[in-house]
N, C-alpha and C positions, 0 to 999 in steps of 0.2 A: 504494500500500500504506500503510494505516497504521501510520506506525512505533510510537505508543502501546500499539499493543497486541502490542509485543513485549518482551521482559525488560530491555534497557538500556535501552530508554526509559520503559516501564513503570513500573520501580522508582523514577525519577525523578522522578516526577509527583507532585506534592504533594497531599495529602489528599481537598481541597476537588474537585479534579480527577479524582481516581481516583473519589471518589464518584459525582461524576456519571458518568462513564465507565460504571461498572457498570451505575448505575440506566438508561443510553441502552439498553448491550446488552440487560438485563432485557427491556426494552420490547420491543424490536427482535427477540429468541428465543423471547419468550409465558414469562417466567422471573420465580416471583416473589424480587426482589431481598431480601436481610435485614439482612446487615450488613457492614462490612470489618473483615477478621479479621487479624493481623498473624500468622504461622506461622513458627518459626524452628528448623532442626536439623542437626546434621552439621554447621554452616559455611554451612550456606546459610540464604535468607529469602525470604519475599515476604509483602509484606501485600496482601489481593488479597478478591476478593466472594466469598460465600456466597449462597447462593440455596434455591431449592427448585422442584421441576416433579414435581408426581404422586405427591407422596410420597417423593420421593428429595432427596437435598441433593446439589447441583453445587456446583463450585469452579473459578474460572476460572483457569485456567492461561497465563499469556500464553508467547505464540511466543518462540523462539531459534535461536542457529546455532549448536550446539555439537558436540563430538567423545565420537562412541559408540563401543561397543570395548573389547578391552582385550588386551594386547599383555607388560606386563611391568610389575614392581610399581613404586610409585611411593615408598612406605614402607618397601617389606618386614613379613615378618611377625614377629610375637612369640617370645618361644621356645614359650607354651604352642602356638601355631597350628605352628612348625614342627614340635614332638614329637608333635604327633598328626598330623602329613603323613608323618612318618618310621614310623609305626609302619604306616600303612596301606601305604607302599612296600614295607616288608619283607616285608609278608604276602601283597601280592601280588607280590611280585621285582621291582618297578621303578628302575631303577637312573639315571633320567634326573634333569634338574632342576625344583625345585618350579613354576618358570614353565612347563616346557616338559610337564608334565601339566597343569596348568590351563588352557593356551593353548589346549586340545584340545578344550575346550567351552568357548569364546568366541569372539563374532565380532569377524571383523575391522574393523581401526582405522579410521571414517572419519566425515568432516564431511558434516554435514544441519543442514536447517535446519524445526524443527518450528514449526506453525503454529497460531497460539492457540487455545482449546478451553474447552470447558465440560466438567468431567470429575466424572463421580459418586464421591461420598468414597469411597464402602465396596463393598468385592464385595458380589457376588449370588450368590444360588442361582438355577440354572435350573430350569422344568418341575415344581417343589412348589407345589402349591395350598394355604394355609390354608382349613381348614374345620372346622366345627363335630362336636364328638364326635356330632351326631343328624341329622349328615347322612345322606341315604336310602344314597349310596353307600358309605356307612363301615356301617350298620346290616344294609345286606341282606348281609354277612360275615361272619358269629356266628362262622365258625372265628377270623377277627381278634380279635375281644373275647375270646373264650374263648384264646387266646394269649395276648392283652393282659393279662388275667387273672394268668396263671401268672407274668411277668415282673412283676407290680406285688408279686406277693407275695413274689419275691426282691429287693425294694427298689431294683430295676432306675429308673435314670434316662431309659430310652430303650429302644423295640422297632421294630425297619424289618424289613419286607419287601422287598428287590430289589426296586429298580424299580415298586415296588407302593403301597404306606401305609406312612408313620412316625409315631410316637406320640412324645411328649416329657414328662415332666414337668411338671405346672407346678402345686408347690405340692402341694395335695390332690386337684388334679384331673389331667385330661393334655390334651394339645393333638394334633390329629391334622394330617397334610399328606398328598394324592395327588400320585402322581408323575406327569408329562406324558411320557415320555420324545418327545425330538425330535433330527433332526438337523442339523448345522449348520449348510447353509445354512436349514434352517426356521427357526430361530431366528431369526441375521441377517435372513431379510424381517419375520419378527413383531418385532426391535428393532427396525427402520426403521417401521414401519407404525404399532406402538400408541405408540414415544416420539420417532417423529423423530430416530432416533441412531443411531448405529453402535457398533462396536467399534473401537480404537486398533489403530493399523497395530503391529505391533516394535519400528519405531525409538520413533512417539508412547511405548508402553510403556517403551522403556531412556529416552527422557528422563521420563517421569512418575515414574518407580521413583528414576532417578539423578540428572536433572537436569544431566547432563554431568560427574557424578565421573569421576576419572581414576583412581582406586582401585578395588579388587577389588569391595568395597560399598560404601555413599556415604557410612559412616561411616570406613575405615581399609579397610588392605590384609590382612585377616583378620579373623575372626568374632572379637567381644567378647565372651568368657565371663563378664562381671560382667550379661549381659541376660540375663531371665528370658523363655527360649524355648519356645513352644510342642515338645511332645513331650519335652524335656529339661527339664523343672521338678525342683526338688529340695527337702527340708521346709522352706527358709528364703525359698522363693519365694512362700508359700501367701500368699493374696491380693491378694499386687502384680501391677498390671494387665502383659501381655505386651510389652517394650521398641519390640518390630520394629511391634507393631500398632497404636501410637500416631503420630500424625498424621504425616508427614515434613513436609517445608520447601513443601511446594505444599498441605498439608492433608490428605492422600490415605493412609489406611490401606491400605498395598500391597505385596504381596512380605513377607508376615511368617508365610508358614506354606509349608512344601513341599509340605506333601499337597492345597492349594488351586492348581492348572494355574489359568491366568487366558486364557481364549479371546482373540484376537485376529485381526484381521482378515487373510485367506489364501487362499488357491486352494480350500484343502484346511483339512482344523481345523486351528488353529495356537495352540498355549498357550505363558503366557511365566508368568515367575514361583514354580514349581514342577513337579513330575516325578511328581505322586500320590506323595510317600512310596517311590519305590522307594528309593532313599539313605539315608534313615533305616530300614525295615525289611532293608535287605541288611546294616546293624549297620555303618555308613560312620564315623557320627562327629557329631557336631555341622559340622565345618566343612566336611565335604563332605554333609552330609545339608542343608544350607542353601544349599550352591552355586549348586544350578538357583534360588535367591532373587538370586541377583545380575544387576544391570541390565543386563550385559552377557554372559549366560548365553543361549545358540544356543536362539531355539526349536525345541519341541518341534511336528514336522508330522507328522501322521498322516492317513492314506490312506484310511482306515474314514470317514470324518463322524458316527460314531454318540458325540454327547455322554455322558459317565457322569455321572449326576448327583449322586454323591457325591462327585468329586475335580475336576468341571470348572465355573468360578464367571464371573461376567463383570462388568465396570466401562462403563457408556453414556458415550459420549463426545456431545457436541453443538460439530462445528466452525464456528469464524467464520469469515465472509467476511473479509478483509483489503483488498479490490479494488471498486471500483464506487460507494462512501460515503465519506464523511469526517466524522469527529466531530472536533468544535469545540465547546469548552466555552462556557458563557454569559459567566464572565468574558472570554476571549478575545473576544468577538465583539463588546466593549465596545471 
């Protein structure tokens, strides 16, 4: 195994050395290499490669053996976090302790050891095709346009049909997309087939999200109300970028909205990272409308396979081998 391409030893590697490292893997995965990017937040770090394959940007994530989970606080919470746990107990009569409802959608405590990875920054939409407003199958639809119509004239930013065509704004003009629907194993062969990747197992996800925090989130043992959160913005947020959806400590914008389920790989569909919004439209709260965002929040498995394409997103993972090669840098082999 090589140990390099795991976190202790990884992070130890001096410059000259990580560079080449990456530019090997590049080679070695068909990945065009960019740059080393040094990423730092929560307490954590890594400087680590940047790449690009197809249009997407990966980030390589090296391996570790850390503890996922989460059992009881490490901090504790704030007063503002504990008076809005209190007010949601009252209203639903729970009389138990704040660990012992949280405990209840969290998994349990345990050591793994994740295996290094090429991991795409940013979610995905599933099954939307970009296409051109004169495309023949947007145009043979006139009831579309002439919808589209009425909607441009109430200053609308946006018109979707289920599962059908969405139109977007853009400017003076609009942008359209077709919807593919599929289900999930269709998907997973079509991510294996057109990028050579997969989907992250759960735990891959609670370490990508967490990184091994021992905290409720991987900033603190409670939501920070000084972040400007999607769903919850208020008039003194208006154009500062979203807190949660800025890069974390491996690069990886993730777990920063609930109403985005993050597919993961499973028997069955298996989403991590949100709950579609039921939390937030059941009038939960901020700290529990964000919950299902925590690294160590139980996923969500469901029995249907039929993806929804408006709450369910996906991140390509490309894993390394660690067995079978050895990299040896050029100064070394001096």
């Amino acid at each position: 195994m090589n140990e390099n391409l795991f976190r202790p030893q990884f992070d130890t590697l001096k410059l000259s050395d990580k560079l080449w490292l990456m530019q090997t893997l590049a080679t070695r995965y068909h990945l065009t290499f960019k740059e080393l990017y040094a990423f730092s937040r929560w307490g954590q770090s890594c400087t680590t490669g940047l790449f690009e394959k197809g249009g997407r940007e990966f980030v390589f994530v090296p391996g570790d053996t850390v503890i996922l989970g989460w059992e009881s606080f490490v901090q504790g919470m704030d007063k503002a976090n504990q008076e809005e746990l209190a007010d949601i107990f009252a209203e639903i009569e729970y009389e138990g302790s704040a660990e012992e409802f949280l405990r209840q959608g969290m998994t349990p405590v345990r050591q793994v050891t994740i295996a290094p990875m090429f991991v795409g920054r940013k979610l995905e939409e599933i099954g939307w095709e970009s296409v051109p407003m004169n495309d023949p199958r947007i145009t043979a639809h006139p009831d579309w346009l002439e919808n589209l119509q009425k909607w441009a004239g109430q200053n609308s930013q946006s018109f979707e049909i289920h599962e059908t065509v969405r139109f977007e704004r853009n400017g003076d003009s609009w942008r359209a997309w077709l919807c593919h629907p599929m289900t999930y194993p269709e998907f997973q062969r079509s991510l294996l087939w057109e990028l050579a990747a997969s989907l992250p197992t759960p735990d891959e996800w609670a370490y990508l999200c967490g990184g091994g925090c021992r905290t409720l989130f991987p900033w603190g043992d409670g939501l920070d109300h000084k972040m400007k959160l999607h769903h919850f913005e208020n008039g003194e947020d208006q154009g500062k970028p979203y807190d949660m959806e800025q890069p974390n400590f491996f690069g990886l914008s993730i777990a920063y909205d609930p109403y985005k389920r993050e597919l993961v790989d499973g028997k069955t569909l298996t989403t991590c990272g949100g709950d579609g919004g039921c939390n937030v439209c059941g009038g939960m709260g901020p700290l529990l409308g964000y919950l299902p965002c925590s690294p160590h929040c139980k996923p969500e498995v469901r029995e249907d396979n039929e993806i929804h394409n408006d709450y369910d997103f996906f991140r390509p993972v490309i894993r390394v081998q660690t067995s079978g090669w050895r990299i040896v840098s050029p100064e070394n082999e001096r």
